[in-house]
Each structure stands twice: as structure tokens, then as C-alpha cells.
GUSEDO-392856 format. One record per residue (C-alpha): residue in one letter; x, y, z. Coordinates in steps of 0.05 Angstrom, whole numbers, plus 5000, padded with zeros to 4 digits. Layout:
BEGIN
AXYZ...
This chain:
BEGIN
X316546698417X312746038420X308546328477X306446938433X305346288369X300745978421X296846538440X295046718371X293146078356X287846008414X286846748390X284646498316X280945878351X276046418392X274546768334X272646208299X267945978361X265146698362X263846668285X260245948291X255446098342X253446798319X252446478255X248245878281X244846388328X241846898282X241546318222X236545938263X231946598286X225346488262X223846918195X225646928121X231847368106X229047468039X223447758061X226348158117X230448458053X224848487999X219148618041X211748328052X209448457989X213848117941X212547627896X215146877900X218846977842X223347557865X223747237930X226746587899X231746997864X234547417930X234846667959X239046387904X243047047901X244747047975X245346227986X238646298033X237145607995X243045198012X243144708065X245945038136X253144708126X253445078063X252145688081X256645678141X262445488098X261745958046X260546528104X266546318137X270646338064X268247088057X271047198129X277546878118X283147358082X285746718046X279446398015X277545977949X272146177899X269045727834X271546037775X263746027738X260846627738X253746337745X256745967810X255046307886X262046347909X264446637846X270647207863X265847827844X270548397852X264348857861X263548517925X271348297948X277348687956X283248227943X287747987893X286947337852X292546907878X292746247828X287845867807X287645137807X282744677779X277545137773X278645477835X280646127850X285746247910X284546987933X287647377982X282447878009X279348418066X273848038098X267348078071X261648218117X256548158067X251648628048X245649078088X238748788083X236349528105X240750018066X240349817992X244549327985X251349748019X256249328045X257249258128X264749358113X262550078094X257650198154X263249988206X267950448179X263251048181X261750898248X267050578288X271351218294X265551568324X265850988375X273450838378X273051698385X268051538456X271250998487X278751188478X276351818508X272951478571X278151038579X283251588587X278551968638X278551268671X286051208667X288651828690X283252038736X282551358767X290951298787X290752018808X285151868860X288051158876X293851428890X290152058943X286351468967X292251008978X296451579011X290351829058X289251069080X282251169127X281251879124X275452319101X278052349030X279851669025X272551509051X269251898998X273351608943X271550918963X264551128981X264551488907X267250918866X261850418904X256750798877X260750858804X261050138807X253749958824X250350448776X249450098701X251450558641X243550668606X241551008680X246651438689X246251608615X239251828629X240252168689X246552638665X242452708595X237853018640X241553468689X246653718654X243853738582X236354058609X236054248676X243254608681X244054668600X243655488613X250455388644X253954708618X252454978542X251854218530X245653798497X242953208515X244052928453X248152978398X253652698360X260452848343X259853148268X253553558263X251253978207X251154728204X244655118206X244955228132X246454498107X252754808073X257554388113X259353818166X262654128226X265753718286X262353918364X266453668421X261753908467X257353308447X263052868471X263053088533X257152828574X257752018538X264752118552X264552168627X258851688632X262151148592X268151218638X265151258711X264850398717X271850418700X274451008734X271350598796X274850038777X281650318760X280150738828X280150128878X285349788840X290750358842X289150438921X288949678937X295349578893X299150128916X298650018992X300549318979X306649578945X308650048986X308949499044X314449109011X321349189032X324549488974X320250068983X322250109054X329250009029X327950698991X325351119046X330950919084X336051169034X333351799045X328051808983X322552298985X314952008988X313652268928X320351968890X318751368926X311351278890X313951658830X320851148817X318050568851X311950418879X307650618822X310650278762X309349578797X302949798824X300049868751X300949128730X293449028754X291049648732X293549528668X290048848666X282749118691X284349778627X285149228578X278648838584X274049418599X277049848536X275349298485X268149218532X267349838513X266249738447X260649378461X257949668522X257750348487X251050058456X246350488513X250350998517X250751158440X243250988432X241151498495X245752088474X245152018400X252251858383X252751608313X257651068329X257050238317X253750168374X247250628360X247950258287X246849598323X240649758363X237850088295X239849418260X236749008314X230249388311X230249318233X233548608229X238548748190X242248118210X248248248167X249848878204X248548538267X253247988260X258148388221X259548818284X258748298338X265247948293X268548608290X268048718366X269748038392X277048098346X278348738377X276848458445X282247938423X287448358397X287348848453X288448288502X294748048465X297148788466X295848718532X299248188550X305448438513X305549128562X304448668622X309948258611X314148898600X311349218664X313648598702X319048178679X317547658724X312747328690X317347358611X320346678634
């Protein structure tokens, strides 16, 4: 239990780390954020009142304190109205908690701040109208990684320096090698134009589309298709040489010889046996390219079309709408985190070696 204590505190510390410096990063980029919210031709005036009602104005410490307050679920507000970290319930969703001397205790949802681009809507509301399109995309490519990947481990790890185990490793080389935006391009183009007679399937497109009257939202799976497969070839590879590298080490040990010699069948051998164990690596490499994922779906989203969060950061980058930016990049770095502490709990179930 103290193990579990300790990794949610270095947990908590990383998040913090990843909060300061993409604060400090896009705090320091050259530019006014009033203007990049107001526009060029705005008068002084108005600009000094978006600066005031933001904090643009406050020294650098300030600002990082009161962002990290609207990022912490437990955080402490000035009871004046007139004062900048006053608990606006227009902008937090909490509960007042006590108030002591003027300030407000609050237990709240994080607040992300506000768009520059999109009239003042909160980031909070743009991730979650476009995470599940990208939590839809990689949970899919992960699973075509997953069960693809041990299936042709396993055929490669059986067929140890045959033809087919050749191809597979000659196949996942090439899987490995290729980066996401070109193969994004290529499939876009093969299968959505040159072959789209017979795949049915469009180069771009996302996965709620509107009917040709505008009457209604419809969902097309066809569209998840193509960014599906492509998202999941680097860790198909990977899952791919892991399975067959794992498994033959595996199925050297004793106990598995053990096995054969009590008159087990191969296949109950790697089905009761050898297979379990072999996944404790496998399960490792899943972990840290799922939450990569998240970010890494940025091309592929952007190529295809796919209305997910990573389409809505290149559109925020391109627009500098820094609160959108940073609001995500915090978003993906604590999934990254809490996926590895799943992780780390299946791990230590798959082997319980390492529980002491």
C-alpha cells in the first residue's frame, strides 16, 4: 500500500512539473494574449480591460499561482467580487467549502480557463466534445494492436525462421520505421481514392457526420476505419516483436518443458502457460503507447479529418488559442500518468514476483 502512496505522490509531483513548464513555455511566447483574443484593431482601452479581466497584468509569479489554484480541485478564492480570484460560479464548478478570513475554500473540477478563439467557451467544454472522438480512435487502434499483434507473435514465435515468420518480422520492420502523418497520407490515398470504388471508404471524414438534409447527426464507422488501422500499425509492430521475442524465451524455461512432458498439447501449453507470462512485456509496451496515443493521434486526426482533440490542437496552434493548447497538453500528460499506474497494477497481477 505504501508503494501505490509513493507512486501517486511522484504521480502528483509530474503533473505539477508538466503544468509549470507548459505554463512558463507558452507564458513567455512572444505576443499579447489580449490581442491574440481582441484582435488588431482594438482600442487600448478594451485591451486594458481583457488584461485586468484575465490577470495578463500581474507579475509572472502571480499568474502562475492563480493558474495553478484554478487547476487544483481544492483551491482558495478572495471573497470580493471586484477581486481576480473571486469563486465566479459562471466560471467554476464546485462547492464553497468554508470560508476563512476572507477566503473562500472550494472544492472544484479544474478549470482550464476560457478559449481566446471561440467566444469566450470554456476548454473544459471543447475537451469533452472532442476527446471521445479520440479516446473512440485510439482505443480502437490499440485493440487492432493488441489482438492482431499476439496473434501474429504468437505464428511468428511458433514458425521460429520460416517464410511466415520472415514476413512478419520483415512486415513489422517496416511498421516500425514508417511515421504515422506518411502512412496517413498514403492509405488516405489508396484506399479512400484510388480503390474507393471498392473499399466504400473516404479519405476523410469523421465519426458523426450530418445527413444530406441537415435534419440530423448520424454516426459513420466507415470513417473509423482507415485512422484506425493507421494509428495502430507502430504498435501492432511493436506488440508483434514483443509477443515473438517473449514467447520463445518462455517457452525455453523448464516449467514449460515440465508441461510438454506431462503430456500437454502445444497448444494447452501456450494457451495455460506460456502466454500468460509472456504478456508481462507486452503489457508494458500497450501501456505507454495507448496514452502516446493520445497525443500522437495529432497527424492522424488532422490528415483524415477526425474531429477529435488532437485536430482541435493543430486548429488551436494555428489560431493561438493558447488556452486550448495548454488545456489539452495538461489533459494528456494526466492520462499518460494514470494509465501507467493502471498499468502497473495489471503488471504486478500478471507477475507476482515483483508484489514483494
Amino acid at each position: 500500500m505504501l508503494r501505490y502512496f509513493s507512486k501517486l505522490g511522484y504521480a502528483l509531483l509530474t503533473l505539477l512539473g508538466v503544468i509549470t513548464v507548459i505554463f512558463m513555455l507558452f507564458t513567455i511566447l512572444p505576443g499579447d494574449p489580449a490581442q491574440m483574443m481582441m484582435g488588431q484593431n482594438e482600442s487600448k482601452e478594451q485591451l486594458a480591460i481583457v488584461n485586468k479581466k484575465y490577470g495578463f497584468d500581474l507579475p509572472l509569479i502571480s499568474q502562475y499561482g492563480y493558474y495553478v489554484n484554478d487547476l487544483s480541485p481544492i483551491s482558495f478564492h478572495n471573497t470580493a467580487v471586484e477581486a481576480f480570484s473571486f469563486f465566479d460560479k459562471k466560471k467554476y464548478s464546485g462547492v464553497s467549502l468554508f470560508v476563512i478570513g476572507g477566503i473562500e475554500v472550494v472544492f472544484k473540477f479544474p478549470y482550464l480557463r476560457e478559449s481566446f478563439q471561440k467566444n469566450g467557451k470554456k476548454v473544459t467544454d471543447v475537451i469533452k466534445e472532442t476527446m471521445p472522438n479520440t479516446a473512440v480512435l485510439a482505443i480502437s487502434a490499440i485493440l487492432i494492436a493488441i489482438f492482431l499483434g499476439i496473434a501474429l507473435g504468437i505464428i511468428s514465435a511458433l514458425k521460429k525462421d520460416q517464410w511466415i515468420d520472415r514476413l512478419i518480422q520483415f512486415v513489422s520492420t517496416i511498421g516500425m520505421s514508417v511515421p504515422s502523418f506518411f502512412s496517413s497520407i498514403i492509405f488516405a490515398w489508396f484506399f479512400g481514392y484510388v480503390l474507393h470504388e471498392y473499399t466504400n471508404l473516404n479519405m476523410t471524414g469523421s465519426l458523426y457526420e450530418v445527413d444530406d438534409f441537415g435534419e440530423g447527426i448520424y454516426i459513420q464507422w466507415k470513417n473509423l476505419i482507415l485512422p484506425a488501422i493507421v494509428l495502430g500499425i507502430r504498435p501492432l509492430a511493436v506488440v508483434t516483436q514483443l509477443m515473438r521475442n517473449s514467447l520463445l524465451e518462455v517457452m525455453s524455461q523448464d516449467y514449460v518443458r515440465t508441461a510438454k512432458a506431462k503430456g500437454l498439447s502445444l497448444f494447452q501449453v501456450i494457451r495455460r502457460h506460456a502466454v500468460k507470462n509472456a504478456l508481462n512485456p507486452v503489457v508494458t509496451a500497450i501501456s505507454g503507447w495507448f496514452a502516446s496515443m493520445l497525443a500522437g493521434a495529432v497527424f492522424v486526426e488532422y490528415i483524415f479529418g477526425w474531429n477529435g482533440l488532437g485536430k482541435e490542437i493543430v486548429d488551436a496552434l494555428n489560431t493561438s488559442d493558447l488556452p486550448i493548447i495548454m488545456g489539452s497538453v495538461i489533459v494528456i500528460a494526466s492520462l499518460f500518468i494514470l494509465i501507467n499506474i493502471f498499468v502497473d497494477i495489471i503488471y504486478r497481477w500478471l507477475d507476482p514476483r515483483i508484489r514483494v
